[in-house]
VOPAGU-2260 file (C-alpha; in pm, 1 decimal, decimal comma):
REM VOPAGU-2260
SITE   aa  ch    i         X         Y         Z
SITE  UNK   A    0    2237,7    1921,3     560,9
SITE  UNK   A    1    2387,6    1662,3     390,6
SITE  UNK   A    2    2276,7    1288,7     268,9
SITE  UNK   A    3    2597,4    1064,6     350,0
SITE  UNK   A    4    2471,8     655,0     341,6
SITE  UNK   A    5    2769,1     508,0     533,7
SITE  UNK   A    6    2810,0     529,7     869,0
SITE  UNK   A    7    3218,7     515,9     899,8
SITE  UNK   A    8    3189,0     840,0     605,4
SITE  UNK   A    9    2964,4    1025,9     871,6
SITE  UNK   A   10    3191,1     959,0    1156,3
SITE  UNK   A   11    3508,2    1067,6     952,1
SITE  UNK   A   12    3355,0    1377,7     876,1
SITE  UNK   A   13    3228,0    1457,9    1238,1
SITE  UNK   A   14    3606,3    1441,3    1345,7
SITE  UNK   A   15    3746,1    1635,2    1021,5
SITE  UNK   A   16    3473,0    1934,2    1129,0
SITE  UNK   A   17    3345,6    1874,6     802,4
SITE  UNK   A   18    2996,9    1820,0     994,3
SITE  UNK   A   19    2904,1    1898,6    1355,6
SITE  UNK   A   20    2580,3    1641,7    1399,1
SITE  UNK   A   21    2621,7    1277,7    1275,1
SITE  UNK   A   22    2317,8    1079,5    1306,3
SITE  UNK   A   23    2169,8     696,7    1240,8
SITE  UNK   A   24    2568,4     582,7    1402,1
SITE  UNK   A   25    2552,2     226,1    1537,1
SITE  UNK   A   26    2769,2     -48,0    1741,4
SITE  UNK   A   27    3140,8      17,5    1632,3
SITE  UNK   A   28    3098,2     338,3    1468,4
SITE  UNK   A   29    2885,4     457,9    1786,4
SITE  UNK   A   30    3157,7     368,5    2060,0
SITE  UNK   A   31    3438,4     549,5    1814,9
SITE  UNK   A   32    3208,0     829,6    1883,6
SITE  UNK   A   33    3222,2     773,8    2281,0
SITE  UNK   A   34    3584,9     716,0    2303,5
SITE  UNK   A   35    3676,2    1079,0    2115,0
SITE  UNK   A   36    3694,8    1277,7    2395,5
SITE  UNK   A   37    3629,2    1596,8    2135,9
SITE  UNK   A   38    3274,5    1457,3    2058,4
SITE  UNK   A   39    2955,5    1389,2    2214,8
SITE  UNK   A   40    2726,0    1043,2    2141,1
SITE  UNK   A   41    2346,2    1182,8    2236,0
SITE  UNK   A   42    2069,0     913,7    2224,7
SITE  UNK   A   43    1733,4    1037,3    2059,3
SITE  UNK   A   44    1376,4     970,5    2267,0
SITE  UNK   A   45    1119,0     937,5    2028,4
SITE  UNK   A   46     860,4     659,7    1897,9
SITE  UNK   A   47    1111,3     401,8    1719,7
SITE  UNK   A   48    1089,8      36,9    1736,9
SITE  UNK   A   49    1207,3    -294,4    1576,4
SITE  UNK   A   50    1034,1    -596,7    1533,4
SITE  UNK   A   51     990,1    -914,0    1319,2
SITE  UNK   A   52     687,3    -939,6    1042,4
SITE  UNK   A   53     549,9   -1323,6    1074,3
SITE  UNK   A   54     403,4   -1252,1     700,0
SITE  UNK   A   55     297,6   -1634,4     598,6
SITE  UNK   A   56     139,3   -1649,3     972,1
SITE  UNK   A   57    -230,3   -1608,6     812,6
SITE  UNK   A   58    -168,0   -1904,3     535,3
SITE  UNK   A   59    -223,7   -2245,8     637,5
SITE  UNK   A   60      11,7   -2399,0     441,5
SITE  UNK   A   61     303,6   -2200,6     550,2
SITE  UNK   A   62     525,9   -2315,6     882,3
SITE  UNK   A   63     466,0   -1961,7    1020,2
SITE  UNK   A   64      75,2   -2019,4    1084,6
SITE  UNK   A   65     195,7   -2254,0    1369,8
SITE  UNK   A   66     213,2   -2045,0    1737,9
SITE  UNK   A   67     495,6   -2276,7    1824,2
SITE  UNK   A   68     739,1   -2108,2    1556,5
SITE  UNK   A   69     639,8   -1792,5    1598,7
SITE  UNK   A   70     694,2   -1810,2    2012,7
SITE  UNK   A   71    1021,1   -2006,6    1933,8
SITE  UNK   A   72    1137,3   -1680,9    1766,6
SITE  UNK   A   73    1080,7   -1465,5    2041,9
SITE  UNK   A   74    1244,4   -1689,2    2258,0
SITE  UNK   A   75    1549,9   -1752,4    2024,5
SITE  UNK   A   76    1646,8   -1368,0    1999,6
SITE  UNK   A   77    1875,8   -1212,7    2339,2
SITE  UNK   A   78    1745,9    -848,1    2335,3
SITE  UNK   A   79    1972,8    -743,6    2568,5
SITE  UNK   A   80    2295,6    -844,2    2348,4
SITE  UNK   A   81    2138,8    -736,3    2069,4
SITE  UNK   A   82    2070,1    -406,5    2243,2
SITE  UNK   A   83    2440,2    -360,8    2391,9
SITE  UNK   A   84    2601,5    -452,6    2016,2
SITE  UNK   A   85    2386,7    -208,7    1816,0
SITE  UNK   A   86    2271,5      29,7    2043,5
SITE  UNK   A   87    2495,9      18,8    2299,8
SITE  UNK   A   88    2252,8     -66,7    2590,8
SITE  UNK   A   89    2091,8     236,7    2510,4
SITE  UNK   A   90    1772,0      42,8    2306,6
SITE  UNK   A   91    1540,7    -107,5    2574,6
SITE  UNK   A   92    1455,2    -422,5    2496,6
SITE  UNK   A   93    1090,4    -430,6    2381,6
SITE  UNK   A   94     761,1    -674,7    2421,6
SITE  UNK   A   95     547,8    -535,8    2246,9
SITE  UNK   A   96     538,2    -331,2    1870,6
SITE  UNK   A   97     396,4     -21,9    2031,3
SITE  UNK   A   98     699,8     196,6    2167,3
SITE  UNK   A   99     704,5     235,2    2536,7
SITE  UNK   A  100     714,6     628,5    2499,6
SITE  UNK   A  101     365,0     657,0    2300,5
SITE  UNK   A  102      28,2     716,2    2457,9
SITE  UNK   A  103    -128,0     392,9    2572,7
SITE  UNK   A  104     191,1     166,2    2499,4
SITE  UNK   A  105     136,2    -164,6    2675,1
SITE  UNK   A  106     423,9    -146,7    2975,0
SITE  UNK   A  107     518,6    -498,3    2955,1
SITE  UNK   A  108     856,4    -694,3    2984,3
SITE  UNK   A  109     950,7    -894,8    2664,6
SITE  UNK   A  110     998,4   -1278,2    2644,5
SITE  UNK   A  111    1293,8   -1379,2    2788,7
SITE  UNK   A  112    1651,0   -1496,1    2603,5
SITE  UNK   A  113    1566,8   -1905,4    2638,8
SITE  UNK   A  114    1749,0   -2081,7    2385,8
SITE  UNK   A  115    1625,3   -2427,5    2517,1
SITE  UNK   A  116    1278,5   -2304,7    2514,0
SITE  UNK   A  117    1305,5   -2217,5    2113,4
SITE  UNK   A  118    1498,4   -2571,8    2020,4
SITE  UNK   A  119    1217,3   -2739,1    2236,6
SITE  UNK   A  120     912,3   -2556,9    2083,2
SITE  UNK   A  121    1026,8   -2637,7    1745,4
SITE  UNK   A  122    1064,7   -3053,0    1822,7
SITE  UNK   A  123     708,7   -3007,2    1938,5
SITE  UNK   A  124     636,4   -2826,7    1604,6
SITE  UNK   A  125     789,3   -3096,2    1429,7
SITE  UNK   A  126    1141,3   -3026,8    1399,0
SITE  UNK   A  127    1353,7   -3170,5    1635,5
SITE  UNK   A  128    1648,1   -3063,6    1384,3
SITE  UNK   A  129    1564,9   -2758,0    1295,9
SITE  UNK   A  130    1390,1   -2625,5     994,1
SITE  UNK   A  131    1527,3   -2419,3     657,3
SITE  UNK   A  132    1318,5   -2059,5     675,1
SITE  UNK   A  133    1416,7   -1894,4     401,0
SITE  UNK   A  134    1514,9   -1563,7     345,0
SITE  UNK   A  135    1484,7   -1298,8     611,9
SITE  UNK   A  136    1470,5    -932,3     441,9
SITE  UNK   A  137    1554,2    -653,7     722,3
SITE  UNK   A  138    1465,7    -312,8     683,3
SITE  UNK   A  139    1770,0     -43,8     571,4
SITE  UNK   A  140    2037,2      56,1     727,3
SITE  UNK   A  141    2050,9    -154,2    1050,1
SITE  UNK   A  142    2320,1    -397,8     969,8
SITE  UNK   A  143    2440,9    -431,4    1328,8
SITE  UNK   A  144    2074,5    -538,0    1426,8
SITE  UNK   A  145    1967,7    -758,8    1129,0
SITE  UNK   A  146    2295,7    -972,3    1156,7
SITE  UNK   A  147    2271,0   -1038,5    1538,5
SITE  UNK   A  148    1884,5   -1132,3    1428,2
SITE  UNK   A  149    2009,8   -1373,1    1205,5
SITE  UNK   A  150    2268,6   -1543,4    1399,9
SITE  UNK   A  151    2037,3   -1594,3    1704,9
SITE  UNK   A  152    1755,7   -1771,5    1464,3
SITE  UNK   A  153    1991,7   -1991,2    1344,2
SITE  UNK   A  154    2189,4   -2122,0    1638,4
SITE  UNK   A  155    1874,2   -2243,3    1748,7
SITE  UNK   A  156    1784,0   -2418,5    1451,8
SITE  UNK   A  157    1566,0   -2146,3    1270,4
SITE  UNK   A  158    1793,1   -2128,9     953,4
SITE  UNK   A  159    1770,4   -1823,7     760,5
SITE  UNK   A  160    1981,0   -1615,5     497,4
SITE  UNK   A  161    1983,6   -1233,2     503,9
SITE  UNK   A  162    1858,0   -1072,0     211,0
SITE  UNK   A  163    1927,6    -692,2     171,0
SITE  UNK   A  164    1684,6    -453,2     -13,1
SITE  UNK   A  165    1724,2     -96,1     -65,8
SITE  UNK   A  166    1525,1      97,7     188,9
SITE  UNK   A  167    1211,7     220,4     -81,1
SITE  UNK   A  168    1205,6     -62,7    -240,3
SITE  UNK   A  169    1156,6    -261,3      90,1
SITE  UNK   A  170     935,6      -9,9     235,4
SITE  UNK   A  171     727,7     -69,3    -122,1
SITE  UNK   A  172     733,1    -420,8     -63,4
SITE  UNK   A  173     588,9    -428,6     285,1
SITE  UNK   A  174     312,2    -166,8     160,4
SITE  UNK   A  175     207,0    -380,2    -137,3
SITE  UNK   A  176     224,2    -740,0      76,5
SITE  UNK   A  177     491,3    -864,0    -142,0
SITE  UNK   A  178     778,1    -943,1     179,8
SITE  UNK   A  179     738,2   -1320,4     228,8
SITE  UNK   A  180     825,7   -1550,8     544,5
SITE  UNK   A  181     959,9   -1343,6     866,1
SITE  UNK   A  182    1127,6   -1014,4     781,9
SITE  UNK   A  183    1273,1    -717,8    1005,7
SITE  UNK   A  184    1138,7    -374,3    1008,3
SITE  UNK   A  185    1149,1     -47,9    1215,6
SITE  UNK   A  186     880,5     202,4    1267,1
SITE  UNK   A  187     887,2     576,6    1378,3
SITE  UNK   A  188     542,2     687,2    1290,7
SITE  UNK   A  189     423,0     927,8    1553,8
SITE  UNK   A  190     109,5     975,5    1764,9
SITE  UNK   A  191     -28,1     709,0    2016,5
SITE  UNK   A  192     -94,4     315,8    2037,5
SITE  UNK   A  193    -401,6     357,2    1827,1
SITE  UNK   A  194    -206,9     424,4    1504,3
SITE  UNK   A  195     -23,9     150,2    1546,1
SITE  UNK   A  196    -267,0     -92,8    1563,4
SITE  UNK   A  197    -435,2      75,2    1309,9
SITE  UNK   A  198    -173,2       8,0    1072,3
SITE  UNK   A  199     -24,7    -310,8    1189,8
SITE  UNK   A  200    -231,8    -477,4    1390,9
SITE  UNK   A  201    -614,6    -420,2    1274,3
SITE  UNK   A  202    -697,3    -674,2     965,0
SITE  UNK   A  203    -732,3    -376,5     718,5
SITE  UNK   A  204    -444,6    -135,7     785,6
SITE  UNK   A  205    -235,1     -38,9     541,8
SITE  UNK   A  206     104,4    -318,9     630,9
SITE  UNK   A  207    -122,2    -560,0     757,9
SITE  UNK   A  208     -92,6    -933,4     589,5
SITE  UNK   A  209    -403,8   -1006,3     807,4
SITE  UNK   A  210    -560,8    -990,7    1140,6
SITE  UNK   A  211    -835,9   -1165,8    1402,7
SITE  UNK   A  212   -1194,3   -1031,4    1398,9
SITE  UNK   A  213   -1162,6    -988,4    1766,4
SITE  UNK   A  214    -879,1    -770,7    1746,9
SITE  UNK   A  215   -1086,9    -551,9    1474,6
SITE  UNK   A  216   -1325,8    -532,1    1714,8
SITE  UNK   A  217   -1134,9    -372,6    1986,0
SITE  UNK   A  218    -985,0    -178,2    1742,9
SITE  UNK   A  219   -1315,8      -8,3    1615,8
SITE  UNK   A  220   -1420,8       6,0    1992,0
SITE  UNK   A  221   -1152,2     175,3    2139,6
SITE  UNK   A  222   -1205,7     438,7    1800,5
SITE  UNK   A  223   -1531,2     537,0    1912,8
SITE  UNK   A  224   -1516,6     535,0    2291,4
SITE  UNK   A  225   -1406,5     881,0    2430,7
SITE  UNK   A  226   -1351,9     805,6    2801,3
SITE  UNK   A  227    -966,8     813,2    2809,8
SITE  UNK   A  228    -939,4     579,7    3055,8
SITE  UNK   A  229   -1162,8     362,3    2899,4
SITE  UNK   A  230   -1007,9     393,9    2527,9
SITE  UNK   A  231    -635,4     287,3    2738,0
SITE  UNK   A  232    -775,9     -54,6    2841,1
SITE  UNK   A  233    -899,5    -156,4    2525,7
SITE  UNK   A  234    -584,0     -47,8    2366,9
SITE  UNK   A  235    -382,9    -263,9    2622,2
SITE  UNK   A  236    -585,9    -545,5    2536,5
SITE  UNK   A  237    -543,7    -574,9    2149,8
SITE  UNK   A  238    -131,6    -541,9    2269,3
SITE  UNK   A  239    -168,1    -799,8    2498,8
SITE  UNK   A  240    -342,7   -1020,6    2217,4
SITE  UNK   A  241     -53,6    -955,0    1999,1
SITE  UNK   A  242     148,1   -1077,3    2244,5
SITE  UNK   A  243     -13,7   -1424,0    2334,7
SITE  UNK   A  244     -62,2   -1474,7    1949,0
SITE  UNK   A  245     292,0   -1420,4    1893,4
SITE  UNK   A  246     198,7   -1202,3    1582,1
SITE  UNK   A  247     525,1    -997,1    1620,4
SITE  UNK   A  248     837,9   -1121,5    1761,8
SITE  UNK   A  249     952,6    -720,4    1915,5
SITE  UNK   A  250    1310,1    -647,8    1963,5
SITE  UNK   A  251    1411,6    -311,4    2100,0
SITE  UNK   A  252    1286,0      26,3    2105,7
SITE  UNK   A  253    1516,0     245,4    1873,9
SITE  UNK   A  254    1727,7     531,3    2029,4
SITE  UNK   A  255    1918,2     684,1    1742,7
SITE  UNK   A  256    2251,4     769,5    1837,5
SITE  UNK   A  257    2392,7    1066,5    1716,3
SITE  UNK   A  258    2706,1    1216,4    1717,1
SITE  UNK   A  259    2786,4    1550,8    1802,8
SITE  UNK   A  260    3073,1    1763,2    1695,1
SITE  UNK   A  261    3274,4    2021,6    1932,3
SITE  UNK   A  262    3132,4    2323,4    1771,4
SITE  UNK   A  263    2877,0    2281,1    1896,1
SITE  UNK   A  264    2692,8    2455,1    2239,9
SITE  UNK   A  265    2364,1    2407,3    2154,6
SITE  UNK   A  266    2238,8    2059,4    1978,7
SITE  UNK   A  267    1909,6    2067,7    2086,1
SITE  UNK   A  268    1862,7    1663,3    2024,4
SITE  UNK   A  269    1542,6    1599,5    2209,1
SITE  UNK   A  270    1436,5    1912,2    2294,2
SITE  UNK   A  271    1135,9    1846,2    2078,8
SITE  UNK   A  272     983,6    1604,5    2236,2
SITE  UNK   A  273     930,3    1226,8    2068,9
SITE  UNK   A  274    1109,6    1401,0    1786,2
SITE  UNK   A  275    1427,6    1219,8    1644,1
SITE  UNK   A  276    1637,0    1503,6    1546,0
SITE  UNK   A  277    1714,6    1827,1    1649,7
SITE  UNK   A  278    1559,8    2147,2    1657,0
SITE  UNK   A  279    1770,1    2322,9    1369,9
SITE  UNK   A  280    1655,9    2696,2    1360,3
SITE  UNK   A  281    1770,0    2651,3    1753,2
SITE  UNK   A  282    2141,5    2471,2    1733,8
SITE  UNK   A  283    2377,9    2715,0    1827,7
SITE  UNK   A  284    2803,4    2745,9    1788,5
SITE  UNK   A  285    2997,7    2792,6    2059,5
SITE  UNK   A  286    3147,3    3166,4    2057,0
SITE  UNK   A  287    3481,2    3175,6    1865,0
Protein backbone atom coordinates (compact mmCIF):
# COMPACT_ATOMS: atom_id res chain seq x y z
CA UNK A 1 0.00 0.00 0.00
CA UNK A 2 1.15 3.07 -1.05
CA UNK A 3 0.34 6.97 -0.14
CA UNK A 4 0.29 8.77 -3.71
CA UNK A 5 -1.64 12.56 -3.19
CA UNK A 6 -2.43 13.22 -6.88
CA UNK A 7 -4.94 11.73 -8.60
CA UNK A 8 -3.44 11.80 -12.41
CA UNK A 9 0.01 9.95 -10.42
CA UNK A 10 -2.52 7.17 -9.21
CA UNK A 11 -4.10 6.72 -12.53
CA UNK A 12 -0.63 6.56 -14.36
CA UNK A 13 0.41 3.97 -12.18
CA UNK A 14 -2.84 1.81 -12.41
CA UNK A 15 -2.12 1.61 -16.27
CA UNK A 16 1.86 1.10 -15.88
CA UNK A 17 0.82 -2.12 -13.41
CA UNK A 18 2.74 -0.32 -11.01
CA UNK A 19 -0.58 -0.62 -8.76
CA UNK A 20 -3.68 -2.76 -9.30
CA UNK A 21 -6.38 -0.61 -6.98
CA UNK A 22 -6.47 3.23 -7.41
CA UNK A 23 -8.77 4.88 -5.13
CA UNK A 24 -10.24 8.64 -4.13
CA UNK A 25 -10.21 9.13 -8.55
CA UNK A 26 -12.66 11.89 -9.53
CA UNK A 27 -14.36 13.67 -12.75
CA UNK A 28 -11.58 13.55 -15.53
CA UNK A 29 -9.28 11.22 -13.96
CA UNK A 30 -12.42 8.85 -13.18
CA UNK A 31 -13.79 8.66 -16.90
CA UNK A 32 -9.89 7.98 -18.11
CA UNK A 33 -10.48 5.10 -15.89
CA UNK A 34 -13.89 4.07 -17.75
CA UNK A 35 -12.68 4.58 -21.18
CA UNK A 36 -9.43 1.98 -20.65
CA UNK A 37 -10.96 -0.94 -21.66
CA UNK A 38 -7.98 -2.88 -19.50
CA UNK A 39 -9.40 -1.35 -16.22
CA UNK A 40 -12.34 -1.39 -14.11
CA UNK A 41 -13.97 2.05 -12.29
CA UNK A 42 -15.94 0.33 -9.06
CA UNK A 43 -18.03 2.81 -6.95
CA UNK A 44 -17.71 2.26 -3.06
CA UNK A 45 -21.23 2.01 -0.83
CA UNK A 46 -20.52 3.20 2.42
CA UNK A 47 -21.58 6.22 4.84
CA UNK A 48 -19.91 9.33 2.92
CA UNK A 49 -21.44 12.62 2.46
CA UNK A 50 -20.77 16.32 1.55
CA UNK A 51 -22.26 19.24 2.81
CA UNK A 52 -21.81 22.99 3.59
CA UNK A 53 -20.96 24.25 7.40
CA UNK A 54 -23.19 27.64 7.90
CA UNK A 55 -20.50 28.41 10.87
CA UNK A 56 -21.49 32.31 11.64
CA UNK A 57 -25.32 30.97 11.49
CA UNK A 58 -25.49 31.15 15.53
CA UNK A 59 -23.98 34.96 15.65
CA UNK A 60 -26.28 37.71 15.19
CA UNK A 61 -24.16 39.92 13.65
CA UNK A 62 -23.07 37.71 10.89
CA UNK A 63 -25.23 37.52 7.34
CA UNK A 64 -25.37 33.72 7.87
CA UNK A 65 -27.84 33.94 11.02
CA UNK A 66 -30.49 35.01 8.39
CA UNK A 67 -32.70 31.66 7.04
CA UNK A 68 -32.99 33.51 3.78
CA UNK A 69 -29.11 33.04 2.97
CA UNK A 70 -28.77 29.95 4.19
CA UNK A 71 -32.01 28.51 1.96
CA UNK A 72 -30.61 30.68 -0.96
CA UNK A 73 -27.56 28.35 -0.79
CA UNK A 74 -29.32 25.29 -1.08
CA UNK A 75 -31.17 26.54 -3.80
CA UNK A 76 -28.12 28.08 -5.67
CA UNK A 77 -26.12 24.65 -5.83
CA UNK A 78 -27.36 21.94 -9.04
CA UNK A 79 -26.61 18.57 -7.29
CA UNK A 80 -27.16 16.74 -10.12
CA UNK A 81 -24.27 18.57 -12.27
CA UNK A 82 -22.28 18.63 -9.54
CA UNK A 83 -22.85 14.91 -9.12
CA UNK A 84 -22.28 13.97 -12.98
CA UNK A 85 -18.80 16.30 -13.02
CA UNK A 86 -17.23 14.79 -9.88
CA UNK A 87 -18.77 11.70 -9.41
CA UNK A 88 -19.93 10.84 -12.50
CA UNK A 89 -23.70 10.46 -11.66
CA UNK A 90 -22.68 7.95 -9.40
CA UNK A 91 -23.10 10.47 -6.00
CA UNK A 92 -26.86 10.78 -5.27
CA UNK A 93 -27.71 13.97 -4.68
CA UNK A 94 -28.41 14.43 -0.94
CA UNK A 95 -31.06 16.47 1.46
CA UNK A 96 -30.07 15.84 4.31
CA UNK A 97 -26.29 15.41 6.28
CA UNK A 98 -27.14 11.91 7.37
CA UNK A 99 -26.15 9.42 4.43
CA UNK A 100 -29.03 7.63 2.93
CA UNK A 101 -27.29 4.15 3.61
CA UNK A 102 -27.09 4.60 7.61
CA UNK A 103 -29.67 3.39 10.08
CA UNK A 104 -32.45 5.90 10.49
CA UNK A 105 -31.24 8.33 7.58
CA UNK A 106 -34.10 10.69 6.82
CA UNK A 107 -35.24 9.41 3.03
CA UNK A 108 -35.90 12.74 1.71
CA UNK A 109 -35.34 14.49 -1.75
CA UNK A 110 -33.00 17.59 -1.59
CA UNK A 111 -33.98 21.21 -2.54
CA UNK A 112 -34.23 21.63 -5.94
CA UNK A 113 -31.53 23.49 -8.57
CA UNK A 114 -33.65 27.11 -8.60
CA UNK A 115 -31.38 29.74 -9.47
CA UNK A 116 -34.24 32.40 -9.45
CA UNK A 117 -35.31 31.23 -6.13
CA UNK A 118 -31.58 31.98 -4.58
CA UNK A 119 -31.22 35.64 -6.48
CA UNK A 120 -34.83 36.30 -5.12
CA UNK A 121 -34.27 35.16 -1.46
CA UNK A 122 -31.27 37.23 -1.22
CA UNK A 123 -33.21 40.77 -2.54
CA UNK A 124 -35.57 39.84 0.25
CA UNK A 125 -32.50 39.45 2.56
CA UNK A 126 -31.34 42.64 1.49
CA UNK A 127 -29.29 42.18 -1.43
CA UNK A 128 -30.80 42.62 -4.54
CA UNK A 129 -27.05 42.66 -5.97
CA UNK A 130 -25.61 40.17 -4.38
CA UNK A 131 -23.43 40.09 -1.36
CA UNK A 132 -19.31 39.52 -0.87
CA UNK A 133 -19.11 36.10 1.50
CA UNK A 134 -15.83 35.65 2.01
CA UNK A 135 -13.76 32.84 1.88
CA UNK A 136 -15.16 29.36 1.47
CA UNK A 137 -12.52 26.64 2.87
CA UNK A 138 -13.48 23.00 1.40
CA UNK A 139 -12.34 19.99 2.90
CA UNK A 140 -9.12 17.99 1.05
CA UNK A 141 -8.87 16.51 -1.83
CA UNK A 142 -12.21 17.20 -3.62
CA UNK A 143 -11.22 19.80 -6.08
CA UNK A 144 -13.77 18.74 -8.70
CA UNK A 145 -16.57 19.29 -5.99
CA UNK A 146 -15.37 22.46 -4.15
CA UNK A 147 -14.91 24.37 -7.54
CA UNK A 148 -18.40 23.50 -9.00
CA UNK A 149 -19.53 24.73 -5.23
CA UNK A 150 -17.99 27.83 -5.81
CA UNK A 151 -19.05 28.69 -9.21
CA UNK A 152 -22.77 27.94 -8.47
CA UNK A 153 -22.66 30.46 -5.23
CA UNK A 154 -21.40 32.99 -7.20
CA UNK A 155 -23.42 33.09 -10.39
CA UNK A 156 -26.15 33.72 -8.21
CA UNK A 157 -24.72 36.47 -6.45
CA UNK A 158 -23.23 34.63 -3.32
CA UNK A 159 -19.55 35.74 -4.02
CA UNK A 160 -16.98 33.67 -2.54
CA UNK A 161 -13.14 32.80 -3.01
CA UNK A 162 -11.83 29.26 -2.46
CA UNK A 163 -9.40 28.88 0.13
CA UNK A 164 -7.42 25.55 0.27
CA UNK A 165 -6.13 24.02 3.59
CA UNK A 166 -4.25 20.94 4.01
CA UNK A 167 -6.55 18.13 5.05
CA UNK A 168 -5.27 18.00 9.17
CA UNK A 169 -4.99 21.22 9.44
CA UNK A 170 -8.63 21.76 8.20
CA UNK A 171 -9.92 18.85 9.98
CA UNK A 172 -8.10 20.74 13.23
CA UNK A 173 -9.80 23.76 12.38
CA UNK A 174 -13.34 22.46 12.22
CA UNK A 175 -12.61 20.48 15.63
CA UNK A 176 -11.38 23.58 17.47
CA UNK A 177 -14.34 26.07 15.86
CA UNK A 178 -11.80 28.11 14.18
CA UNK A 179 -13.46 27.64 10.15
CA UNK A 180 -15.38 30.92 9.71
CA UNK A 181 -18.41 31.83 7.26
CA UNK A 182 -19.73 28.70 5.05
CA UNK A 183 -17.13 26.02 4.41
CA UNK A 184 -17.28 22.44 2.65
CA UNK A 185 -16.68 19.24 4.39
CA UNK A 186 -17.18 15.43 3.95
CA UNK A 187 -17.91 12.88 6.54
CA UNK A 188 -17.47 9.00 6.61
CA UNK A 189 -17.88 8.27 10.24
CA UNK A 190 -19.72 5.01 10.61
CA UNK A 191 -22.68 3.70 12.62
CA UNK A 192 -26.31 5.16 12.39
CA UNK A 193 -28.17 8.69 12.28
CA UNK A 194 -27.64 9.07 15.97
CA UNK A 195 -23.88 9.74 15.67
CA UNK A 196 -24.39 12.13 13.42
CA UNK A 197 -26.47 14.27 15.14
CA UNK A 198 -24.53 13.67 17.97
CA UNK A 199 -21.65 15.26 16.49
CA UNK A 200 -23.09 17.76 14.17
CA UNK A 201 -26.25 18.48 14.94
CA UNK A 202 -26.78 18.35 18.94
CA UNK A 203 -25.50 21.87 20.56
CA UNK A 204 -22.57 20.08 22.36
CA UNK A 205 -21.00 17.65 19.89
CA UNK A 206 -17.72 17.73 19.17
CA UNK A 207 -17.94 20.02 15.31
CA UNK A 208 -20.85 21.72 16.44
CA UNK A 209 -20.65 25.82 16.28
CA UNK A 210 -24.08 25.59 18.06
CA UNK A 211 -27.47 24.13 18.11
CA UNK A 212 -31.46 24.69 19.22
CA UNK A 213 -32.54 23.40 22.66
CA UNK A 214 -35.27 21.59 20.93
CA UNK A 215 -33.09 19.70 18.81
CA UNK A 216 -30.99 18.71 22.14
CA UNK A 217 -33.95 17.55 23.32
CA UNK A 218 -34.78 15.06 20.74
CA UNK A 219 -31.42 14.24 20.71
CA UNK A 220 -31.24 13.11 24.47
CA UNK A 221 -34.75 11.50 23.88
CA UNK A 222 -34.18 9.42 21.12
CA UNK A 223 -30.69 8.29 23.42
CA UNK A 224 -32.70 6.90 26.03
CA UNK A 225 -35.77 5.45 24.33
CA UNK A 226 -35.20 1.74 23.32
CA UNK A 227 -38.28 1.01 21.18
CA UNK A 228 -36.62 0.97 17.70
CA UNK A 229 -39.36 2.17 16.07
CA UNK A 230 -39.83 4.75 18.38
CA UNK A 231 -35.97 5.92 18.57
CA UNK A 232 -36.43 6.15 14.19
CA UNK A 233 -39.11 8.88 14.49
CA UNK A 234 -37.42 11.02 16.74
CA UNK A 235 -34.33 10.69 14.74
CA UNK A 236 -36.31 11.72 11.54
CA UNK A 237 -37.50 14.62 13.27
CA UNK A 238 -34.23 16.39 14.44
CA UNK A 239 -33.28 15.69 10.31
CA UNK A 240 -36.24 17.17 9.28
CA UNK A 241 -35.48 20.27 11.66
CA UNK A 242 -32.17 20.56 10.07
CA UNK A 243 -33.74 20.77 7.06
CA UNK A 244 -36.42 23.59 7.59
CA UNK A 245 -33.64 25.54 9.54
CA UNK A 246 -31.42 25.32 6.68
CA UNK A 247 -28.50 24.50 9.14
CA UNK A 248 -26.64 22.51 6.38
CA UNK A 249 -26.86 23.16 2.79
CA UNK A 250 -26.20 18.89 1.76
CA UNK A 251 -24.76 18.09 -1.53
CA UNK A 252 -24.25 14.48 -2.47
CA UNK A 253 -23.65 11.32 -0.84
CA UNK A 254 -19.95 10.24 -1.60
CA UNK A 255 -19.28 7.04 -3.69
CA UNK A 256 -15.53 6.77 -3.97
CA UNK A 257 -14.54 5.67 -7.21
CA UNK A 258 -11.86 3.43 -7.51
CA UNK A 259 -9.95 2.09 -10.09
CA UNK A 260 -9.12 -1.31 -10.64
CA UNK A 261 -6.21 -2.80 -12.43
CA UNK A 262 -6.36 -6.07 -14.81
CA UNK A 263 -4.60 -8.25 -12.39
CA UNK A 264 -6.90 -8.38 -10.68
CA UNK A 265 -9.93 -11.35 -10.18
CA UNK A 266 -10.85 -10.63 -6.95
CA UNK A 267 -11.19 -6.77 -5.65
CA UNK A 268 -13.50 -7.31 -3.13
CA UNK A 269 -14.63 -3.35 -3.09
CA UNK A 270 -17.80 -3.54 -1.09
CA UNK A 271 -17.86 -6.76 0.01
CA UNK A 272 -17.64 -5.37 3.49
CA UNK A 273 -20.47 -3.78 3.82
CA UNK A 274 -20.67 0.34 4.40
CA UNK A 275 -16.93 -0.14 4.23
CA UNK A 276 -14.99 2.14 1.68
CA UNK A 277 -12.25 -0.07 0.66
CA UNK A 278 -11.62 -3.44 0.04
CA UNK A 279 -11.23 -6.44 1.91
CA UNK A 280 -7.31 -6.91 1.48
CA UNK A 281 -6.41 -10.34 3.14
CA UNK A 282 -9.31 -11.43 0.42
CA UNK A 283 -8.14 -9.63 -3.12
CA UNK A 284 -7.01 -12.20 -5.24
CA UNK A 285 -4.69 -12.26 -8.85
CA UNK A 286 -5.90 -13.71 -11.64
CA UNK A 287 -3.90 -17.12 -12.38
CA UNK A 288 -0.81 -16.41 -14.56
Amino acid sequence: MKGVPEATTRLAMLKRGEADLAAALQGAVAEEVQRDPNLTLVDTRHTSIFWLEFAEQWEPKSIWADIRLRQAVNYALDREAINQAACLGYCPPAGVIVPRLMDYALQVEPAPYDPAKAKQLLAEAGFPNGLDAGELVPIPPFTDVSEAVVNYLNAVGIRVRMRTMERAAFLSAWREKKLRGVFMTAVGASRNAATRAEAFMYSKGTYAYGGYPDIDELFQQQARERDRTKREAILHQIQRLTIERAMFAPIMDLRGLQGVGPRLAEHTINSIPLHPGPAVEDMRLKEP
